[in-house]
BADOVO-837772 format. One line per field, with one value per atom (N, C-alpha, C): residue number from 1; atom name; x, y, z. Coordinates in pm, 1 decimal. Layout:
// residues N
num <- NUM,...;
atome <- CA,...;
c1 <- X,...;
c2 <- Y,...;
c3 <- Z,...;
// end
This chain:
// residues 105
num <- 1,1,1,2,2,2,3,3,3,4,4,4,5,5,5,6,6,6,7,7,7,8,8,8,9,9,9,10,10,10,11,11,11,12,12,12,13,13,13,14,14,14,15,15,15,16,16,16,17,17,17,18,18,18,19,19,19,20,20,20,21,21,21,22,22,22,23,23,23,24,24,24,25,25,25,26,26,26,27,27,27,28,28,28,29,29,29,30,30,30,31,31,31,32,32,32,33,33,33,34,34,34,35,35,35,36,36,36,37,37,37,38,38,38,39,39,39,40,40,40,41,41,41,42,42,42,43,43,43,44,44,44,45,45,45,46,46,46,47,47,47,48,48,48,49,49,49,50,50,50,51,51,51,52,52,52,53,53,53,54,54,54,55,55,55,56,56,56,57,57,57,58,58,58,59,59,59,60,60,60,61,61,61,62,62,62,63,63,63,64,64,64,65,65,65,66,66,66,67,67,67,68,68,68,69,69,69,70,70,70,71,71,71,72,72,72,73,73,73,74,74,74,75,75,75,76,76,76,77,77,77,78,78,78,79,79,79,80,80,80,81,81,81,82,82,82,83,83,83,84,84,84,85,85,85,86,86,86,87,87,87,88,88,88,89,89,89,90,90,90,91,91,91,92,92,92,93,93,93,94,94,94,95,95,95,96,96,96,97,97,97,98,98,98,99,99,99,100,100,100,101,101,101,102,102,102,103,103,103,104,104,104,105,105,105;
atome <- N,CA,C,N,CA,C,N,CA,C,N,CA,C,N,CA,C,N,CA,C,N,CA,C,N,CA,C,N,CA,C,N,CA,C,N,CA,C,N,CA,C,N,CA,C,N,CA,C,N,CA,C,N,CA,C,N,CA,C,N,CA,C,N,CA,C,N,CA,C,N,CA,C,N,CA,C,N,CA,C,N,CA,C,N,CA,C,N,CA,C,N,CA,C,N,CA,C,N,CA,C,N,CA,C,N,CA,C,N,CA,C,N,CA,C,N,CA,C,N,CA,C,N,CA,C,N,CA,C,N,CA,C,N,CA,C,N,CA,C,N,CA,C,N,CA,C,N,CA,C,N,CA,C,N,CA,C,N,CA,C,N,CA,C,N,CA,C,N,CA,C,N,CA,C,N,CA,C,N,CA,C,N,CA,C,N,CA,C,N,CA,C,N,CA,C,N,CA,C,N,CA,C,N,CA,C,N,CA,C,N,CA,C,N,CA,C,N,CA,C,N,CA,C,N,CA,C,N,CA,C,N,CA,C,N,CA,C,N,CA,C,N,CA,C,N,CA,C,N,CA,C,N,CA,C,N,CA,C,N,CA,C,N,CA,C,N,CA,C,N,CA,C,N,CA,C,N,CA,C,N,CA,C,N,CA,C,N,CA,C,N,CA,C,N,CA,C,N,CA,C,N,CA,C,N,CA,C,N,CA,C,N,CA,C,N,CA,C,N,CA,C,N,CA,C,N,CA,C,N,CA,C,N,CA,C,N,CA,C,N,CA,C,N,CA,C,N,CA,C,N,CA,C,N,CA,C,N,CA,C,N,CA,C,N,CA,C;
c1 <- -12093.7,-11973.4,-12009.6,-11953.6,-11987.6,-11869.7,-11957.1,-11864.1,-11846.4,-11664.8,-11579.4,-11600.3,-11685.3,-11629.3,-11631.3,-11728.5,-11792.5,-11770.9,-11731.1,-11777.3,-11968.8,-11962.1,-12136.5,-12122.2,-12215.9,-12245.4,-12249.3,-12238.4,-12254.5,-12396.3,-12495.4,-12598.1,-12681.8,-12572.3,-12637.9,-12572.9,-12442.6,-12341.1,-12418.5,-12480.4,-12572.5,-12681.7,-12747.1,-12873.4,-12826.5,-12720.9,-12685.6,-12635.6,-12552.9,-12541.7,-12608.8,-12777.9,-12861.1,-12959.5,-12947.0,-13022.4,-12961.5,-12805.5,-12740.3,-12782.7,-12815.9,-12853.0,-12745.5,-12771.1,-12620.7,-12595.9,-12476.0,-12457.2,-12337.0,-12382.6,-12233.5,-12252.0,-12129.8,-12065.7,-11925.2,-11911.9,-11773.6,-11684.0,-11754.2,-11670.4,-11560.4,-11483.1,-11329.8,-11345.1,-11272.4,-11272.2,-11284.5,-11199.9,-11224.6,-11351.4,-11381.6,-11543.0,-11676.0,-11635.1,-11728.3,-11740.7,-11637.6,-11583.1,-11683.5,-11700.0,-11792.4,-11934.6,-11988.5,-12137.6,-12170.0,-12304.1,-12379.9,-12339.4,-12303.9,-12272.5,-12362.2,-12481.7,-12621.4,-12605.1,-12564.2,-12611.1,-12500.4,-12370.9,-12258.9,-12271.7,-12326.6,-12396.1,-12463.2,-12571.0,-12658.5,-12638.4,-12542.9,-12498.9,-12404.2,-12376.3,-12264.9,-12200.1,-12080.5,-12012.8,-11852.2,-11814.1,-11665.3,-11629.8,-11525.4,-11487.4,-11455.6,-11539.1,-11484.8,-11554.5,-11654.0,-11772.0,-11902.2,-11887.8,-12023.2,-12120.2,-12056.8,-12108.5,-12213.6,-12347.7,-12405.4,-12364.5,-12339.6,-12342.0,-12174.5,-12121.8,-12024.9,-12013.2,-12069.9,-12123.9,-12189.8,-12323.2,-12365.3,-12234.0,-12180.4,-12101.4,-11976.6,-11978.8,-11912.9,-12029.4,-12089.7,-12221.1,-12256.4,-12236.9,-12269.1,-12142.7,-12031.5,-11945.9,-11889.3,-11948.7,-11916.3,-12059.5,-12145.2,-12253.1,-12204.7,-12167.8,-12104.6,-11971.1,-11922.0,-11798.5,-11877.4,-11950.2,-12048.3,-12111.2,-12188.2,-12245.4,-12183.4,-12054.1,-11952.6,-11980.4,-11990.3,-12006.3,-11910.1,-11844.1,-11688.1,-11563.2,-11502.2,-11366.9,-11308.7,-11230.3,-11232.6,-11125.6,-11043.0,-10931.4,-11004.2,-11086.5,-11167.7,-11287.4,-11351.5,-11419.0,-11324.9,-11181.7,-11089.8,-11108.9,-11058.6,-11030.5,-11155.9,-11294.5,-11412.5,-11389.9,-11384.6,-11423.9,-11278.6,-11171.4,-11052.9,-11028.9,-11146.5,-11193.6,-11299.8,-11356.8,-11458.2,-11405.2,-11316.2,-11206.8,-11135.9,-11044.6,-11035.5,-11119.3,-11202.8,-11293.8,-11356.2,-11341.9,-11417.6,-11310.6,-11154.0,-11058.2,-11021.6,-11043.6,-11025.8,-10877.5,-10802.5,-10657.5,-10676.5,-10603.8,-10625.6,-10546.9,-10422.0,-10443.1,-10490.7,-10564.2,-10646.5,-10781.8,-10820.7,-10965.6,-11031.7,-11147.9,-11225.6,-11231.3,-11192.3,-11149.4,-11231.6,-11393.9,-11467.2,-11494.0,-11438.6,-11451.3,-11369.2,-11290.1,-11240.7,-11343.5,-11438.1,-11516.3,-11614.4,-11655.2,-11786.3,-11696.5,-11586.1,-11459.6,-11498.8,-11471.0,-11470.6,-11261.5,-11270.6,-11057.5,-11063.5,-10936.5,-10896.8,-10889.6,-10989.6,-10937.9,-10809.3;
c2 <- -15423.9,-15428.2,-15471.9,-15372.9,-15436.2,-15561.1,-15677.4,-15766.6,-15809.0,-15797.1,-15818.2,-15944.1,-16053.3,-16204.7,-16167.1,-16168.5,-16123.5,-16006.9,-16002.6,-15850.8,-15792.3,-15677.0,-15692.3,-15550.2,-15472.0,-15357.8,-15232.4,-15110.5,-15030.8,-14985.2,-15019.1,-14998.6,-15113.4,-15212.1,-15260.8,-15296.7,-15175.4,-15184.9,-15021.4,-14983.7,-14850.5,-14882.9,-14994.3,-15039.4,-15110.0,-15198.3,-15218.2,-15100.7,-15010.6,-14918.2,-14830.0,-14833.4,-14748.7,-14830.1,-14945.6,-15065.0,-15030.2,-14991.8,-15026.9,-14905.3,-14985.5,-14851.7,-14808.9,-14714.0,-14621.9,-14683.8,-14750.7,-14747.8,-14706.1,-14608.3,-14523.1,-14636.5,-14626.9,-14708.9,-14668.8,-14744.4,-14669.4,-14797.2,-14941.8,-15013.0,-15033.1,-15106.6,-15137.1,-15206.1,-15231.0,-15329.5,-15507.8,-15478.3,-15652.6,-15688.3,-15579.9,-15593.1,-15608.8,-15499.6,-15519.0,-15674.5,-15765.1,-15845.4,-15933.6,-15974.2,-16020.7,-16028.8,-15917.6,-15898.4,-15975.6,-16047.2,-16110.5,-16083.6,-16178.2,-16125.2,-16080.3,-16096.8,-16059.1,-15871.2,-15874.1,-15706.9,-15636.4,-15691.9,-15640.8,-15621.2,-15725.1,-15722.5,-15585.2,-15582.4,-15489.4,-15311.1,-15300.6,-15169.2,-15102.4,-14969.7,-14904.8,-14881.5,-14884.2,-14845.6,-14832.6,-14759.2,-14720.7,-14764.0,-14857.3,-14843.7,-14691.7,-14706.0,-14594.4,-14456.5,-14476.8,-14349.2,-14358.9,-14275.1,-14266.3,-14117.0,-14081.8,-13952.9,-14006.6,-13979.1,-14049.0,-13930.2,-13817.9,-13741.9,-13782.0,-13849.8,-13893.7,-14037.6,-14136.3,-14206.5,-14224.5,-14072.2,-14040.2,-14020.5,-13897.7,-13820.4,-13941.4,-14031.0,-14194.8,-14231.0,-14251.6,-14312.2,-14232.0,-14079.0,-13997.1,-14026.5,-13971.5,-14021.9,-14153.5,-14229.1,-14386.3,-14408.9,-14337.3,-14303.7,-14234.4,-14089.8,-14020.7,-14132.1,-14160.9,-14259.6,-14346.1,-14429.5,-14546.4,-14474.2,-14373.7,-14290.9,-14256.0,-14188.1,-14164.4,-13987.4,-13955.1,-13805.9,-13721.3,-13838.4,-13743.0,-13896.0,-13843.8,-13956.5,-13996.4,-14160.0,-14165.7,-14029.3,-13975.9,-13910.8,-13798.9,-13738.5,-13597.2,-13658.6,-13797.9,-13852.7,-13854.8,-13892.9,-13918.1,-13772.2,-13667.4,-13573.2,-13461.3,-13493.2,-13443.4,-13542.1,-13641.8,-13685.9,-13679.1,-13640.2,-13577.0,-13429.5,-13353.9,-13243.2,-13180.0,-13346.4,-13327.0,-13339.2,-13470.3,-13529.1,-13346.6,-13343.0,-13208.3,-13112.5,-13082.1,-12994.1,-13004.0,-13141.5,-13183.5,-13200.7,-13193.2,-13205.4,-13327.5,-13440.4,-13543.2,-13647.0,-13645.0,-13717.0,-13882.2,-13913.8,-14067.0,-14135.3,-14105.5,-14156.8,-14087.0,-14005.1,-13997.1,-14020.5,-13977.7,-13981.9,-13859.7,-13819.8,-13690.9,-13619.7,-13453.7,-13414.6,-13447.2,-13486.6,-13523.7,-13645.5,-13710.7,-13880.3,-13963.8,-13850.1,-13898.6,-13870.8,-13782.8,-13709.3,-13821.4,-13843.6,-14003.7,-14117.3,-14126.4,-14261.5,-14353.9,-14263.8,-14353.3,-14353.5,-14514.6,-14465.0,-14464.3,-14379.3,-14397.7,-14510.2,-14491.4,-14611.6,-14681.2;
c3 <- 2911.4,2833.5,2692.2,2595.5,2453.8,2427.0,2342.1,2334.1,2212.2,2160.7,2026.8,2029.1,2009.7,2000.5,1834.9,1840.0,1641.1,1601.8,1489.3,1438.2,1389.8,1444.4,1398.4,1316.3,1245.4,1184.4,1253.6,1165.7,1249.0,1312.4,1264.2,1280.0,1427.9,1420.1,1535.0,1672.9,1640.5,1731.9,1806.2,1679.2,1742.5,1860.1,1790.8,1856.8,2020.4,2034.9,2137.6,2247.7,2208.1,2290.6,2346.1,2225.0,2310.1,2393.3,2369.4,2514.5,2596.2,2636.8,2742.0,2843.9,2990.3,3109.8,3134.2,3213.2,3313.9,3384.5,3388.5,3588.5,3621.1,3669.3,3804.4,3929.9,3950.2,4048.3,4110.4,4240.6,4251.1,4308.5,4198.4,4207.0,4135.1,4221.6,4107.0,3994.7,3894.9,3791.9,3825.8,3895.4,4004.7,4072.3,4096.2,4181.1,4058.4,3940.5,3838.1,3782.8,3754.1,3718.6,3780.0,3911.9,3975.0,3987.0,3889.4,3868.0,3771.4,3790.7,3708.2,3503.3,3472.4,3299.9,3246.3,3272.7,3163.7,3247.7,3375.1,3395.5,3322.9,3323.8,3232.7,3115.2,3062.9,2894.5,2865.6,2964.9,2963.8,3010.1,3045.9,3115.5,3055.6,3063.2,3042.2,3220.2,3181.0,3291.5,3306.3,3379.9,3408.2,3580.8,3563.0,3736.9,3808.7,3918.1,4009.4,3925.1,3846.7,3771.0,3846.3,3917.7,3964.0,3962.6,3844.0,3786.5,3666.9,3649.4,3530.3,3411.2,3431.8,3332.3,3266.2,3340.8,3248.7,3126.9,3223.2,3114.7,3001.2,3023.8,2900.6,2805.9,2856.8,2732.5,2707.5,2759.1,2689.9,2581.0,2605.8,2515.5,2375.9,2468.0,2340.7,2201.0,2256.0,2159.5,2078.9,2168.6,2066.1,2007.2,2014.0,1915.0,1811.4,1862.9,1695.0,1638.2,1706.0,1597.1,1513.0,1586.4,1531.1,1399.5,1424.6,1331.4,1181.5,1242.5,1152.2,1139.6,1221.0,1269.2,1345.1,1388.7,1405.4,1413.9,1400.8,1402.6,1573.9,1592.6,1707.8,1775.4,1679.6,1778.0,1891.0,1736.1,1789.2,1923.2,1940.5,2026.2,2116.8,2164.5,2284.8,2318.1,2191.0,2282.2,2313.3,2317.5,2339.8,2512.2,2498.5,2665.2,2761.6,2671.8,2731.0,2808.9,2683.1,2734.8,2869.8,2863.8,2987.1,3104.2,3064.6,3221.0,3302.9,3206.7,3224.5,3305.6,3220.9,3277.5,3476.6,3504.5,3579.0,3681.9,3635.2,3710.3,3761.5,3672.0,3684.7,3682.2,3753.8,3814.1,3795.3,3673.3,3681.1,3782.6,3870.1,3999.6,4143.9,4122.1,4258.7,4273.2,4082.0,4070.6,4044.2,4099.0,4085.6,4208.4,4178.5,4322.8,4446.2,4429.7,4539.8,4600.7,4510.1,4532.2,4699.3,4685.6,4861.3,4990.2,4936.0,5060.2,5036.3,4892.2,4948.2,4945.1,5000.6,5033.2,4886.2,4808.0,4626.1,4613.7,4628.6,4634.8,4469.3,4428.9,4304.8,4244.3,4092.8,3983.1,4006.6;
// end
């Protein structure tokens, strides 16, 4: 999780996000909550994502914002476009996620 206590630059709000690993998971927010803070620090992640190619294309775009290579609206609606694509239901989830028992976000 990136963390607002401070404000920092863009350049090293860059550098932190590209330390951060993947982790798909198909825990809840409550369950993430519970993991060690230094692995939270250290990770990207979405409750109930256990697709890595989605986290990239999270990463990718708060890279181009950071950058200043595209603006946040056009970034929502690039990973709006993916949700989409992928057929993604913010209350059921992703159409396959019931078959590996992942319950909806």
């Amino acid at each position: 999780m990136i963390s607002f206590v401070e404000p920092i630059d863009f350049e090293a709000a860059l550098q932190e996000l590209a330390a951060k690993h993947l982790l798909p998971t198909d825990m809840s927010s409550a369950e993430i909550r519970q993991l060690a803070k230094a692995l939270r620090e250290r990770s990207l992640f979405s409750a109930r994502t256990t697709k890595v190619d989605i986290l990239q294309t999270y990463r990718e775009q708060i890279a181009e914002i950071l950058n200043g290579d595209t603006n946040l609206a056009t970034g929502r609606a690039r990973v709006q476009d993916m949700l989409d694509a992928l057929r993604y239901d913010p209350k059921l989830g992703f159409p396959d996620d019931e078959d590996l028992d992942i319950p909806p976000a």
